[in-house]
C-alpha positions as CSV (number, residue, x, y, z in Angstrom):
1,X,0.0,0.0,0.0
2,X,1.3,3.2,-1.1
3,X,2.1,6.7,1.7
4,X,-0.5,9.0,1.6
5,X,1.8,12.4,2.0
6,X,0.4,15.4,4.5
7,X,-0.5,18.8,2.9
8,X,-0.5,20.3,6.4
9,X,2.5,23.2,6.7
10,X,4.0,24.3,10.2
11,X,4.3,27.9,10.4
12,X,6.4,29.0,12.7
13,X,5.3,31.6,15.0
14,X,7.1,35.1,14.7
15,X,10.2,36.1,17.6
16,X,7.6,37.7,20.5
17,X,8.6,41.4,20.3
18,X,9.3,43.3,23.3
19,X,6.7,45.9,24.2
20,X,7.6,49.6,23.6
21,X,7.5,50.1,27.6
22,X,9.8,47.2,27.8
23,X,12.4,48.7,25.2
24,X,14.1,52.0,25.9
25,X,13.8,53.8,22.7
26,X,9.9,52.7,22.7
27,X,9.5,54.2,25.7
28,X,11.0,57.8,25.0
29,X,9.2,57.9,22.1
30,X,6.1,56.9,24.0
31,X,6.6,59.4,26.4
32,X,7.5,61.9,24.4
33,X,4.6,61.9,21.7
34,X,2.2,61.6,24.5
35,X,4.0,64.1,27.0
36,X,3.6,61.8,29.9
37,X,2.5,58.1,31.0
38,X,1.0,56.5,33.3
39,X,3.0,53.3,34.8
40,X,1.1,50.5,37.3
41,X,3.2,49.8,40.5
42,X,3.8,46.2,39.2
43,X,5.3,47.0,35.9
44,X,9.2,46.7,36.9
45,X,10.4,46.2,33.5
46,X,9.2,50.0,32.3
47,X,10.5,51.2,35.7
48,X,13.7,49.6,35.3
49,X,14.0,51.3,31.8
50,X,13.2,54.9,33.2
51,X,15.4,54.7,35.6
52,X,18.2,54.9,32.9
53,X,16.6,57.2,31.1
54,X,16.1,58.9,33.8
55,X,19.8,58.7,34.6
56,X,21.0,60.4,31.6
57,X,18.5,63.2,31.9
58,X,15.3,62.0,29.0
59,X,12.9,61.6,31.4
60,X,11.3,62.7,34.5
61,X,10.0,60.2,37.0
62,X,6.9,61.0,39.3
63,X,5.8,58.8,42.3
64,X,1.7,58.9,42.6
65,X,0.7,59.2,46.2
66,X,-2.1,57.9,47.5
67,X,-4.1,61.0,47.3
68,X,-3.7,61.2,43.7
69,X,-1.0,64.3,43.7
70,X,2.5,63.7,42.1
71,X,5.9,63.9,43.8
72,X,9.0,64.2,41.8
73,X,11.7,61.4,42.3
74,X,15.5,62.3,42.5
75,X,17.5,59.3,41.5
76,X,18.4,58.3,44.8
77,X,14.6,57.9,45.5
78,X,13.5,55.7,43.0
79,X,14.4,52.3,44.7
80,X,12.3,53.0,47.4
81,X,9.0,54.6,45.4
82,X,8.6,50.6,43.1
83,X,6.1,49.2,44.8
84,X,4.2,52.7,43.6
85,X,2.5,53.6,40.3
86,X,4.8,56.1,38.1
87,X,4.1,58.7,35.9
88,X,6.5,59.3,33.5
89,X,7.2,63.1,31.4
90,X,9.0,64.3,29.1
91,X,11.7,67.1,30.8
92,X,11.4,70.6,30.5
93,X,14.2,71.6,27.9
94,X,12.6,74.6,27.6
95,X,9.1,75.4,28.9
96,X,6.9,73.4,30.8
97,X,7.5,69.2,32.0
98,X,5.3,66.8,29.9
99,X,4.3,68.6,27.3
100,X,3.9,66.5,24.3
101,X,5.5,66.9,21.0
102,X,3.7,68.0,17.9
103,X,5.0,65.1,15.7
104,X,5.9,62.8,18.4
105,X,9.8,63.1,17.9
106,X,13.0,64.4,19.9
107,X,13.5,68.4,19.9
């Protein structure tokens, strides 16, 4: 008796990409079209990338209280302030903190 052959193909599933939040450059650019973000208390992986951005002077990192008002975070602080949600601007290079870009890219 003779082999019936299969016409099933495998497809192999695409690498997983890593979220802009997770990536560096995905987040500046996040932040920066949208002025400032909103970051949960659980996502270290953004936290952990703002932190060096933060570092080398792109960003500005905000702790949210628990009565909804913002307090600034020096770097020193930022250890401490993880368990917290985040709220992440774009720096005043001239003007006002978190306001967006027109077209979303670097000044």
């Amino acid at each position: 008796m003779a082999e019936q052959s299969s016409n099933v193909i495998a497809f192999r599933r695409p690498a997983a990409r890593l979220a802009p939040s997770r990536n560096p450059k995905g987040l500046i650019e996040t932040v920066y079209a949208a002025g400032s973000i909103p970051v949960s208390g659980e996502d270290i992986a953004t936290k952990t990338a703002a932190v060096m951005l933060q570092g080398l002077g792109f960003l500005v990192i905000e702790e949210v209280l628990a009565d909804g008002t913002s307090r600034p975070l020096a770097r020193g602080e930022t250890r401490q302030a993880l368990r917290r949600p985040w709220r992440l601007s774009k720096p005043a290079f001239a003007g006002v903190a978190g306001l967006p870009d027109a077209s979303g890219a670097f000044i």
